[in-house]
C-alpha positions in Angstrom: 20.9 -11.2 -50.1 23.8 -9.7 -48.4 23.0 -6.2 -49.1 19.3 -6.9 -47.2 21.0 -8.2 -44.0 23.5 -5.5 -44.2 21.0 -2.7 -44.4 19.3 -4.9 -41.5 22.0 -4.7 -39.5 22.4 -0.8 -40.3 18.7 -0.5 -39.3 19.2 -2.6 -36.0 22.2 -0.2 -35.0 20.1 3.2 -35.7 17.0 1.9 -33.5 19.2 -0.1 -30.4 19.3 3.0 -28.3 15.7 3.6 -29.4 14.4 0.6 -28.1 17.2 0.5 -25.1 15.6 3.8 -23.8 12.2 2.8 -24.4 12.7 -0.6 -22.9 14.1 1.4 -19.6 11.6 3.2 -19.4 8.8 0.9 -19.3 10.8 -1.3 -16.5 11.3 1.9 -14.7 7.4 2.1 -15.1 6.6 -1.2 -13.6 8.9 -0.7 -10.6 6.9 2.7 -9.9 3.2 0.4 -10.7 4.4 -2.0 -8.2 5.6 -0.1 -5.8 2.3 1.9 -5.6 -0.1 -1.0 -5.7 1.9 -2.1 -2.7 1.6 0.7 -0.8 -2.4 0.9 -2.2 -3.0 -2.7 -0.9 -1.2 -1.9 2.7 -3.5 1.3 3.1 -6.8 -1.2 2.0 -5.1 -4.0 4.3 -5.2 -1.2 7.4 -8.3 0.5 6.5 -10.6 -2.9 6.6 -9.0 -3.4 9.8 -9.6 -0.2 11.4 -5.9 0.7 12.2 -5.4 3.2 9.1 -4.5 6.8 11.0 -3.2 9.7 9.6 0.2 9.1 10.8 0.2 5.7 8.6 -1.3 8.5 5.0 1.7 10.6 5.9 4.3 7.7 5.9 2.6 6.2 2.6 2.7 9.6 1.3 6.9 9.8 2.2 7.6 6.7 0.9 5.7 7.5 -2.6 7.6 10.8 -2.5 10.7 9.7 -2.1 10.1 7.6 -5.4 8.8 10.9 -7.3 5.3 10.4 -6.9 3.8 13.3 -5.3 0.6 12.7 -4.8 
């Protein structure tokens, strides 16, 4: 019994920066899906209003840039 739950524990210390990197990762891909369905829904928000203008693209544009997302 205490050989299992040592070779546990072994098996938990090999995969914690495994699951530490993959578990950044995904949050780091969250922020990114929020941030662009913010900007999506501002751009929809404009557009059925009739304000969207090319000056308001370029801005969303920047602000996706800055993030990474070149678009």
């Amino acid at each position: 019994m205490v050989n299992v739950l040592a070779a546990l524990m072994s098996l938990a210390r090999f995969f914690k920066p495994i699951f530490d990197l993959v578990m950044d990762f995904l949050s780091w891909l969250l922020y990114v899906m929020m941030a662009m369905l913010a900007v999506a829904s501002w751009i929809f928000k404009k557009a059925r209003e009739g304000e969207l203008t090319e000056e308001m693209i370029r801005k969303a544009k920047l602000f996706l840039s800055e993030l990474g997302l070149d678009i």
